[in-house]
C-alpha positions as CSV (number, residue, x, y, z in Angstrom):
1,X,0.0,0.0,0.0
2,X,1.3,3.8,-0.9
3,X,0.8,6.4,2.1
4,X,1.0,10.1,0.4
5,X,2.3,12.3,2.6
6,X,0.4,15.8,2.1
7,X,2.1,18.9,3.6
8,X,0.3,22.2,2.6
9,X,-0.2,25.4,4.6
10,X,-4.2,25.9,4.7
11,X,-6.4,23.2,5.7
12,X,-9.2,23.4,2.3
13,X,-5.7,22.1,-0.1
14,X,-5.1,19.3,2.7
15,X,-8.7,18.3,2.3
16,X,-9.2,18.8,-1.0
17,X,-5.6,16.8,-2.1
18,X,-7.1,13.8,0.1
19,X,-10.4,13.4,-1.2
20,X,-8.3,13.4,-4.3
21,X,-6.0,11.0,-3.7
22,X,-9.0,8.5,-2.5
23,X,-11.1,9.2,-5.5
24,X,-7.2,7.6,-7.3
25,X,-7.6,4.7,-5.3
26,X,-5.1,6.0,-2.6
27,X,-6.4,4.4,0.6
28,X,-3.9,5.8,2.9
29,X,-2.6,9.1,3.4
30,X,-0.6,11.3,6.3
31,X,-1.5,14.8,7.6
32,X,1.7,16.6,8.4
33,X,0.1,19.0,10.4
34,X,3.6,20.6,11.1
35,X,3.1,22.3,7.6
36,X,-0.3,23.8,8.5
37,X,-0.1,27.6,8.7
38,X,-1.7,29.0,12.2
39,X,-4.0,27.1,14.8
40,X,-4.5,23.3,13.5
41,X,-8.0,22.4,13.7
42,X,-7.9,19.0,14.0
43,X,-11.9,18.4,14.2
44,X,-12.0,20.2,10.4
45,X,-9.7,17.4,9.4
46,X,-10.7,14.5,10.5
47,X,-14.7,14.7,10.3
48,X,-15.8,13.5,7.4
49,X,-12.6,12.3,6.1
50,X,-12.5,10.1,2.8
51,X,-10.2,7.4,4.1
52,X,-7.6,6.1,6.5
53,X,-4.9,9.1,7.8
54,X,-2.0,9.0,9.7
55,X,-1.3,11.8,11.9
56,X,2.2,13.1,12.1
57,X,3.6,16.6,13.3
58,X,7.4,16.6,13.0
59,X,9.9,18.4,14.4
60,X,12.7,20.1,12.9
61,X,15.0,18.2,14.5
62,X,12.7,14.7,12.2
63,X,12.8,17.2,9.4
64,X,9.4,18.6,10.0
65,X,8.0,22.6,9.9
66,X,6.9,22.6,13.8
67,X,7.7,26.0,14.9
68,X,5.9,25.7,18.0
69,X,6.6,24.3,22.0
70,X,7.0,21.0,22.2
71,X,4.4,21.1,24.8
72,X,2.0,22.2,22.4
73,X,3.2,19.6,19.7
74,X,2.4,16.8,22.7
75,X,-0.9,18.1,23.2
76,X,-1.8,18.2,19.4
77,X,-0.6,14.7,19.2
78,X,-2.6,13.3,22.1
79,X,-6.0,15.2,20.7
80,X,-5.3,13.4,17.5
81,X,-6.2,10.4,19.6
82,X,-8.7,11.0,21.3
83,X,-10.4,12.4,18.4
84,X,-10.3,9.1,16.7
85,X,-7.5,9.4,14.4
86,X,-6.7,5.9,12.2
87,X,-3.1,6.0,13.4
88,X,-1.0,8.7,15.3
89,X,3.1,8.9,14.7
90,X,5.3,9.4,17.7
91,X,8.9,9.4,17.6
92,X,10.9,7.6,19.6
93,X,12.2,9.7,22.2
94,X,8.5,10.7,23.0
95,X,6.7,7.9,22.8
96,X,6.7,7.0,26.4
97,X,4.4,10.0,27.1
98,X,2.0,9.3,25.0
99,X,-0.5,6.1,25.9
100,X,-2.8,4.1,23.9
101,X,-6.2,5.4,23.5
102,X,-9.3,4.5,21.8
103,X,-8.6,2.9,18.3
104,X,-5.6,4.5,17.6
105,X,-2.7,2.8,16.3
106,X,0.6,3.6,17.2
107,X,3.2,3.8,14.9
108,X,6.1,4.3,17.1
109,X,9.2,6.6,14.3
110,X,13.0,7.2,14.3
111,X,14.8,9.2,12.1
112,X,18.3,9.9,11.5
113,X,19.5,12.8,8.8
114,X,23.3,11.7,8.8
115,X,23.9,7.7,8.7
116,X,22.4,4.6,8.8
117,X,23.1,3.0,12.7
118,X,25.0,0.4,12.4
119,X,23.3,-1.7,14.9
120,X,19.9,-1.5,13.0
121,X,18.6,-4.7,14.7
122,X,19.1,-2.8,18.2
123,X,17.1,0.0,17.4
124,X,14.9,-2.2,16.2
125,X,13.7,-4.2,19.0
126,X,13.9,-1.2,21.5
127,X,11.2,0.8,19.3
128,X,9.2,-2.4,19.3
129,X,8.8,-2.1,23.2
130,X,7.7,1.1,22.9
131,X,3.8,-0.7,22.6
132,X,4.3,-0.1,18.8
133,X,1.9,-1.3,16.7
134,X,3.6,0.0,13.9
135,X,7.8,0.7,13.5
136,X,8.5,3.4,10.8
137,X,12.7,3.3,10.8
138,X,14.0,6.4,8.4
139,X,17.9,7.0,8.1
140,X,20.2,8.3,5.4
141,X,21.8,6.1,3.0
142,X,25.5,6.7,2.5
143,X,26.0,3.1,1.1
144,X,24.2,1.1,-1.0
145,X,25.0,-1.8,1.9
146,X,22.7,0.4,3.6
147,X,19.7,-0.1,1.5
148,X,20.6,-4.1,2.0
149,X,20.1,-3.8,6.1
150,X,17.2,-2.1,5.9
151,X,15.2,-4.3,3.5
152,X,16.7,-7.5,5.3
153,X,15.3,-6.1,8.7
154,X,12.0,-4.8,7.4
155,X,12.1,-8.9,6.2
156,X,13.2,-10.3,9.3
157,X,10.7,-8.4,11.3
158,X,7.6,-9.9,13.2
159,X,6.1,-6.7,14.0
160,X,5.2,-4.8,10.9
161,X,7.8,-2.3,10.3
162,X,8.3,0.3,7.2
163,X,12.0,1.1,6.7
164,X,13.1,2.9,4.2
165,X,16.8,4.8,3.6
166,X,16.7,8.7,3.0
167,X,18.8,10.1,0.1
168,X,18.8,9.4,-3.4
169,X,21.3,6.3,-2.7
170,X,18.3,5.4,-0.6
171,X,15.2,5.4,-3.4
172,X,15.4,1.6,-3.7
173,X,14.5,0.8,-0.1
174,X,10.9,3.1,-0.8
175,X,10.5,0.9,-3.7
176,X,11.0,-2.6,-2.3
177,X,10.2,-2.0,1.3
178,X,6.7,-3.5,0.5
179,X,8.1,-6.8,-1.7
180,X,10.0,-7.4,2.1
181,X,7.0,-7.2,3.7
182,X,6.6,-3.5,5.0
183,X,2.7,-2.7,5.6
184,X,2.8,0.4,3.1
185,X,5.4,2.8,1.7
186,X,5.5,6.6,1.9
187,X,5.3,8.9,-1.0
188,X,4.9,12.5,-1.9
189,X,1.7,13.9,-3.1
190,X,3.8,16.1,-5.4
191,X,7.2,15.4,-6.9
192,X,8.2,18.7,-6.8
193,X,7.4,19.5,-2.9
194,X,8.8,16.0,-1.7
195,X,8.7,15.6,2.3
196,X,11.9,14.1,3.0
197,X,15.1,13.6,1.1
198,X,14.5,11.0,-2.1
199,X,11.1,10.6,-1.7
200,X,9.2,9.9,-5.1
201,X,5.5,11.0,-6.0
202,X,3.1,8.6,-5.5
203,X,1.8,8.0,-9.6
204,X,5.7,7.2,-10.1
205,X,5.4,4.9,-7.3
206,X,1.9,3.6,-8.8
207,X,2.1,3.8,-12.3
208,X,6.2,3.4,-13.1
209,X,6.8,0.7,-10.3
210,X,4.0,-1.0,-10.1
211,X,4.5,-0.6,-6.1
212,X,1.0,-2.5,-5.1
213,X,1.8,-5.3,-7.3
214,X,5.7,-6.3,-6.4
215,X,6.4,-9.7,-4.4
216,X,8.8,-11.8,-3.1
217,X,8.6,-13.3,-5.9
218,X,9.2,-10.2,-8.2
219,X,12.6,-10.5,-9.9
220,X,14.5,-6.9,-9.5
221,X,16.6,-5.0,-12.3
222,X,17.8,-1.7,-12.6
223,X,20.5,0.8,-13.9
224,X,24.0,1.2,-12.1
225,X,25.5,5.2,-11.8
226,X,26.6,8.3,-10.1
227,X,24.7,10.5,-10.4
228,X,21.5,8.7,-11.8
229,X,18.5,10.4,-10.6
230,X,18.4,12.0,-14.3
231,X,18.0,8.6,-15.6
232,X,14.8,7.6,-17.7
233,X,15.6,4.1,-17.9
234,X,13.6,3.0,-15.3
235,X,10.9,4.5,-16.9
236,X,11.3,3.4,-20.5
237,X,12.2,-0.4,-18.9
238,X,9.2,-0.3,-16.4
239,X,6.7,0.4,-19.2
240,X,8.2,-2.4,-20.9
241,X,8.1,-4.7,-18.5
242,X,4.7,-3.8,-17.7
243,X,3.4,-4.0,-21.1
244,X,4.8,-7.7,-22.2
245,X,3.2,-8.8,-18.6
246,X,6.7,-9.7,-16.5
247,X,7.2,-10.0,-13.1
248,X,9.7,-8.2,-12.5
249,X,10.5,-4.0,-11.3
250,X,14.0,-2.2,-12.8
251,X,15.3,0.9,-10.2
252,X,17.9,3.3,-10.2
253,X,21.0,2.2,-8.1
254,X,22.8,5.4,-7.4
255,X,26.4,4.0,-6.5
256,X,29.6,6.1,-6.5
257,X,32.5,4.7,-8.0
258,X,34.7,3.6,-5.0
259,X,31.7,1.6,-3.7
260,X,30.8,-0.2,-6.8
261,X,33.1,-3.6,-6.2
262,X,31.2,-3.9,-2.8
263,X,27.8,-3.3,-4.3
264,X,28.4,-5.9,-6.8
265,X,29.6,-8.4,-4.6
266,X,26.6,-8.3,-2.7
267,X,24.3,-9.1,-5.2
268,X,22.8,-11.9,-4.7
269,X,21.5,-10.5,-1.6
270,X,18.8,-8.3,-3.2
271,X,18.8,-10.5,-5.6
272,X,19.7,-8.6,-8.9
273,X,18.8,-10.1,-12.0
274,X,20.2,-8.1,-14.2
275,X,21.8,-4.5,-14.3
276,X,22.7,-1.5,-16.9
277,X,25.7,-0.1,-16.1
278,X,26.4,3.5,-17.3
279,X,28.7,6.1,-15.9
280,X,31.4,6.1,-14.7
281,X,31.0,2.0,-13.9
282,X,31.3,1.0,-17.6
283,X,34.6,-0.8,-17.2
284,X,34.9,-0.9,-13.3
285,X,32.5,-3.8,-13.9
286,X,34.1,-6.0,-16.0
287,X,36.0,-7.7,-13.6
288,X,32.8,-8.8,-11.4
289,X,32.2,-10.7,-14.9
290,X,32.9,-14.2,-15.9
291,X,31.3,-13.9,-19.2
292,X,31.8,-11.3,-22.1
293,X,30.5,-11.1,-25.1
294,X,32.7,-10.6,-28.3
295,X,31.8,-7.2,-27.9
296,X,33.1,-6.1,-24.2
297,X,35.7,-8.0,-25.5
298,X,36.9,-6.0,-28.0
299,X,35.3,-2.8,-26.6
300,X,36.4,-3.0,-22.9
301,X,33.5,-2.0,-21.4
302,X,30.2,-3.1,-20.7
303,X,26.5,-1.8,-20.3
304,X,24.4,-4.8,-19.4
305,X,24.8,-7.1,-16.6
306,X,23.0,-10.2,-16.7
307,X,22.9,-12.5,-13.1
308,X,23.3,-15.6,-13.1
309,X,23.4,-19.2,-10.9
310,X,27.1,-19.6,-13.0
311,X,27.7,-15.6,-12.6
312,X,27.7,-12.4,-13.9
313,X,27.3,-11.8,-17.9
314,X,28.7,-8.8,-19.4
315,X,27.7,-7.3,-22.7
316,X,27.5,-4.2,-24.9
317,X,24.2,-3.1,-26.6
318,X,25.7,0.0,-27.2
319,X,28.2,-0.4,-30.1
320,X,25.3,-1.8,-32.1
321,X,22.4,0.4,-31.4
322,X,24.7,3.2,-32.2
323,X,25.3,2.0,-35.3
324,X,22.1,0.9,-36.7
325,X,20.7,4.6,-35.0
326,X,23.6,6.0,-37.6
327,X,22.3,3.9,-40.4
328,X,18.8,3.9,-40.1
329,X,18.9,7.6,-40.1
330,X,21.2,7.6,-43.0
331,X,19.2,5.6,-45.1
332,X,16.0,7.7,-43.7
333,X,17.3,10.9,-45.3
334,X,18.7,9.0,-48.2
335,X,22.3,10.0,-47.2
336,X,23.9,6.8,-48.5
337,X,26.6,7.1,-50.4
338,X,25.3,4.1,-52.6
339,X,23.5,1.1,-52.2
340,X,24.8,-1.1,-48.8
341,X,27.6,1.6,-48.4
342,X,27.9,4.0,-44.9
343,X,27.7,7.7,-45.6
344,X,30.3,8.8,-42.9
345,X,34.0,8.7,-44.0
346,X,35.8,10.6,-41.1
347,X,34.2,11.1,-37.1
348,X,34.8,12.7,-34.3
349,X,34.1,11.2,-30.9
350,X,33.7,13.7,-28.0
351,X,34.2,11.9,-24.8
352,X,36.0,9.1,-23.4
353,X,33.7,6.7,-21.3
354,X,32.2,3.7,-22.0
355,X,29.8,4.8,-24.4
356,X,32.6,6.8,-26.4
357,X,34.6,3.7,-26.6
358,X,31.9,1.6,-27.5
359,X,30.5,3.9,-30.7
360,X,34.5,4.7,-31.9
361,X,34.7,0.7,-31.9
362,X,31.3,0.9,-33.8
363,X,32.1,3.7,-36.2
364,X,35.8,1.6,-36.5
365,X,34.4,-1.2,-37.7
366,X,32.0,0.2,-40.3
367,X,35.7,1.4,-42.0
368,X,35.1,4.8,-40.6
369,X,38.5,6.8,-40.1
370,X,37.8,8.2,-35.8
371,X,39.3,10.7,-33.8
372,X,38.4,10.5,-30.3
373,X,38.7,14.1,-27.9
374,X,38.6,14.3,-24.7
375,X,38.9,16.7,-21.9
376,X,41.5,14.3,-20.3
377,X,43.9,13.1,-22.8
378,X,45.0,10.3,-21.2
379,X,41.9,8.7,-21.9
380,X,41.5,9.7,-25.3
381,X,44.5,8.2,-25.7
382,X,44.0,5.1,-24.6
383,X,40.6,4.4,-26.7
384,X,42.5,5.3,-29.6
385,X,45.1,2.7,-29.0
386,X,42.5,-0.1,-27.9
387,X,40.0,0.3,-31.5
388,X,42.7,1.4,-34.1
389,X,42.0,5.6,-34.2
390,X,43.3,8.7,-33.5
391,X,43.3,11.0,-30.6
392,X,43.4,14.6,-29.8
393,X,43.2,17.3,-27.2
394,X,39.6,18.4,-26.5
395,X,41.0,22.2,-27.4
396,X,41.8,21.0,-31.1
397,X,38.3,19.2,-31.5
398,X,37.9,22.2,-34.2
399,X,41.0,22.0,-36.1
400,X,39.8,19.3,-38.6
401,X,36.7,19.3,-40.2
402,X,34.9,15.8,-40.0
403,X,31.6,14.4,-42.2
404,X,30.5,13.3,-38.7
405,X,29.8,14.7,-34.9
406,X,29.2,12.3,-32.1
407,X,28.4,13.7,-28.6
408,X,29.5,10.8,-26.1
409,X,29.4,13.2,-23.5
410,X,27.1,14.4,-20.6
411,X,27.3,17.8,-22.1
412,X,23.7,19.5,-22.8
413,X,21.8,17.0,-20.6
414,X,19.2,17.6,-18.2
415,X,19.2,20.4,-16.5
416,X,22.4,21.7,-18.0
417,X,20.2,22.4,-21.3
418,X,22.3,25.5,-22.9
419,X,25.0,23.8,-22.9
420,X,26.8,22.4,-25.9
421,X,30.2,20.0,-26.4
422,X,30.6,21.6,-30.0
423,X,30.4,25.2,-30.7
424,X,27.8,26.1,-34.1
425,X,30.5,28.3,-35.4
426,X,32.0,25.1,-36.2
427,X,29.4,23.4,-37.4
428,X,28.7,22.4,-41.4
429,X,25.7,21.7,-43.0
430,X,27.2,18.5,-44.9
431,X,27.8,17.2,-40.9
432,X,26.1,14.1,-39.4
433,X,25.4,15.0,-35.8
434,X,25.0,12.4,-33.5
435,X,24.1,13.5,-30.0
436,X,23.9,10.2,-27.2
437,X,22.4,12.3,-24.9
438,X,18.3,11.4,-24.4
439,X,17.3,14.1,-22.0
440,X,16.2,16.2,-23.7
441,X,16.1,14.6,-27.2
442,X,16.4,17.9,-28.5
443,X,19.7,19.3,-27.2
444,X,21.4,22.8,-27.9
445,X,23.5,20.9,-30.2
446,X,20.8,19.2,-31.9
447,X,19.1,22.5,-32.5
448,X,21.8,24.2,-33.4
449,X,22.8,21.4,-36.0
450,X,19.3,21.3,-37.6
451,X,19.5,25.3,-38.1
452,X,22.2,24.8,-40.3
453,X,20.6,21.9,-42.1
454,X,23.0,19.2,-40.5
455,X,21.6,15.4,-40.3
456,X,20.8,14.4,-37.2
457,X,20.8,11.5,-34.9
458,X,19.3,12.1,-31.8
459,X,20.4,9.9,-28.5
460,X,16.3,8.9,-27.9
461,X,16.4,6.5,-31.0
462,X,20.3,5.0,-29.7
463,X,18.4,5.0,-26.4
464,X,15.8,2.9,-27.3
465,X,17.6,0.5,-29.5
466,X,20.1,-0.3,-26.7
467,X,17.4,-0.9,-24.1
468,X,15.7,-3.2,-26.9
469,X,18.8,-5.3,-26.5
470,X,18.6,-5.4,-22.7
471,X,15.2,-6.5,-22.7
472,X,15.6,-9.3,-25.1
473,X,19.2,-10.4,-23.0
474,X,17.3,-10.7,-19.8
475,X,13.6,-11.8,-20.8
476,X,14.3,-13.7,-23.5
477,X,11.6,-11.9,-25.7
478,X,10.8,-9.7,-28.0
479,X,10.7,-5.6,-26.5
480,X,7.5,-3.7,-26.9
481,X,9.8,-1.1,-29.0
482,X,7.0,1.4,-29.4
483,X,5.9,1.4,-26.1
484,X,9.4,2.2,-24.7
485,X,10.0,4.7,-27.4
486,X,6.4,6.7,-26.2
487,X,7.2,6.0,-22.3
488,X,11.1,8.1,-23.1
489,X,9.4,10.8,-25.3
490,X,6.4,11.4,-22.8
491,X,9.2,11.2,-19.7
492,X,11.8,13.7,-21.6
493,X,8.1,15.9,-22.1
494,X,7.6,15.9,-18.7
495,X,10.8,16.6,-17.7
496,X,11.0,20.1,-19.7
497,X,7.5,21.4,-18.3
498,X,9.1,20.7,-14.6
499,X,12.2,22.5,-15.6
């Protein structure tokens, strides 16, 4: 079950966003009453009230809005119950001074901004004694090990207990805290006014997650980066997933680079099925793997993760779905140079990650002649001596002019939208630009390449094409194509009217 949190200043929006929510098929909300401008009139709340509501007034110390004594915080809480609220949340440290009443359930809270305690199991049972019926544990994930103790002790626990870890590390425990058995998850009415630190709005959690629906039984996926909260995979898979009719949920695993070996070598605790792996853990991975396909192989670097009883697989989607992006738009604006041939004689790469390696390998094989430039040299460098091409500073991207641009870098994603990897001064209109980036589809140097009458290969299409791959690597089936291609566009739409 999904508990939306609604926090708004005048009482008619907190009534009006819950008879909402229940008319959505939300059957449990919470009242922070800490966010309530002036005199909380409690009666006006809860007479008459569409569903279920947990009452919670947090302190600023818990990360709430209450500005007022403690004293008068207590009393709030205690009229709550004894007006017949559905449950009432009392932290820890205060639930002692608070006895059962009435109806009321207790749902006895801790929260802790900086860390996850180490001694989780601790904690634990002493909330427990605290007459809980009820144990909402809320810490800050600084590890994705974090996100393992959590679930395992929401899993382990006899009493029902929601535990979830704070912080976009943390996202995964809000998701799957239900699948180990938590009574409900929490999320915000809003996406854009969340309550706490990583919390996600509740039609994600409905509609992209499939929150209500996930079991034990539910096999987990997801993408691997730092930072991935801009990620739409989980969006485009989800909708995939959802529409061939597979049990099974894909998240974002935010994981920084010096904590990538222990987060892989931990998962069979979760269990993962399956993985993409984007940046910067591309070739950190490879070494978790047993199996490679030709192309990691001759790539040295990896996107998908596949989890097996004999190991981890490794492969690369992206070398091919850059190329046939490249040829289908080619042959799309009749740009072939004949019949079966390429189009694209000379390319430049821009960046020197995984995904740069893996379309200079592409664009290598195809006969094409590749520079690669980087910002670090080193790195350029070393792609152009593992796939056969040339490397050069990223100052002297400009000095040669090439029939084709390819934007492997970060540069002109979301929200950084004005920004651009390759100035238009230097632009042509005989160029094929090919921009990797997906959000938004239409970057600066897209639109600045159409102005000029460039051809243009947009990252949505090499987005979709790789994730085709994925889906056919771990499921064994065919990808609804069009239905992950509408999920990205309507996301990357979404994403621009927020911004």
């Amino acid at each position: 079950m999904i508990c939306v949190s609604i926090g708004r200043g005048r009482h008619r929006h907190v009534i009006a966003e819950h008879r909402h929510l229940t008319e959505q098929g939300i059957k449990l909300v919470e009242l922070r009453l800490d966010y309530i401008q002036g005199t909380v009139q409690l009666q006006r709340l809860l007479k008459d009230r569409p569903g279920p509501v947990i009452v919670t007034c947090r302190r600023s110390a818990d990360g709430g809005k209450w500005e007022h004594s403690e004293e008068q915080r207590m009393v709030l809480l205690r009229t709550a119950i004894v007006e017949g609220a559905d449950y009432v949340d009392l932290e820890d440290d205060v639930a002692a001074k608070v006895p059962r009443y009435g109806a009321t359930k207790r749902i006895i809270s801790h929260h802790d901004f900086a860390k996850t305690p180490a001694d989780l199991t601790h904690l634990h049972r002493r909330m427990v004694e605290m007459d809980a019926d009820i144990v909402k544990i809320a810490t800050m994930a600084n590890h994705p090990l974090d996100n393992l103790r959590m679930l395992e002790l929401v899993q382990s626990s006899r009493v029902p207990t929601v535990g979830v870890c704070m912080g976009e590390i943390g996202v995964p425990t809000r998701i799957l805290t239900g699948r180990a058995g938590a009574p409900f998850t929490y999320a915000t009415f809003n996406e854009d006014r969340v309550l706490a630190p990583g919390q996600i709005g509740w039609q994600q959690m409905r509609d992209v997650y499939r929150y209500d629906t996930l079991t034990r039984a539910t096999k987990i996926y997801g993408v691997v980066a730092d930072p991935v909260a801009h990620s739409l995979s989980p969006v485009v898979h989800n909708a995939a997933l959802a529409a061939a009719g597979i049990d099974a949920v894909y998240l974002p695993f935010r994981v920084p680079a010096e904590q990538i070996d222990e987060f892989l070598s931990h998962a069979r605790r979760w269990p993962l099925a399956g993985l993409s792996v984007t940046i910067p853990h591309k070739e950190a991975v490879l070494k978790h793997s047993n199996r490679h396909d030709d192309l990691v192989k001759w790539i040295g670097a990896a996107n998908t993760l596949s989890f097996g009883a004999d190991g981890i697989a490794a492969f690369n989607s992206d070398a091919t779905a850059a190329i046939e992006s490249l040829e289908a738009t080619l042959a799309e604006q009749e740009s072939q140079a004949a019949p079966g041939g390429f189009g694209v004689k000379t390319a430049i790469v821009l960046g020197a990650g995984g995904a740069a390696r893996a379309v200079a390998f592409a664009l290598r094989q195809r006969g094409v002649e590749v520079t690669v430039a980087s910002r670090t040299l080193e790195r350029a460098r070393k792609i152009s001596g593992d796939v056969n091409c040339k490397a050069v500073d990223w100052a002297h991207r400009y000095r040669v002019p090439y029939d084709c641009i390819v934007n492997a870098t970060p540069v002109g994603m979301h929200p950084n939208v004005n920004e651009t990897p390759y100035d238009k001064q230097h632009l042509k209109s005989y160029m094929v630009v090919f921009d990797t980036v997906y959000n938004p589809e239409n970057t600066l140097l897209v639109k600045e390449a159409r102005s000029i009458g460039c051809k243009i290969v947009t990252g949505v299409d090499m987005f979709v094409r790789q994730a085709a791959i994925q889906h056919r690597i771990w499921h064994g089936v065919e990808p609804p194509t069009d239905v992950m291609r509408e999920a990205l566009k309507q996301a990357t739409a979404s994403a621009k009217q927020r911004g």
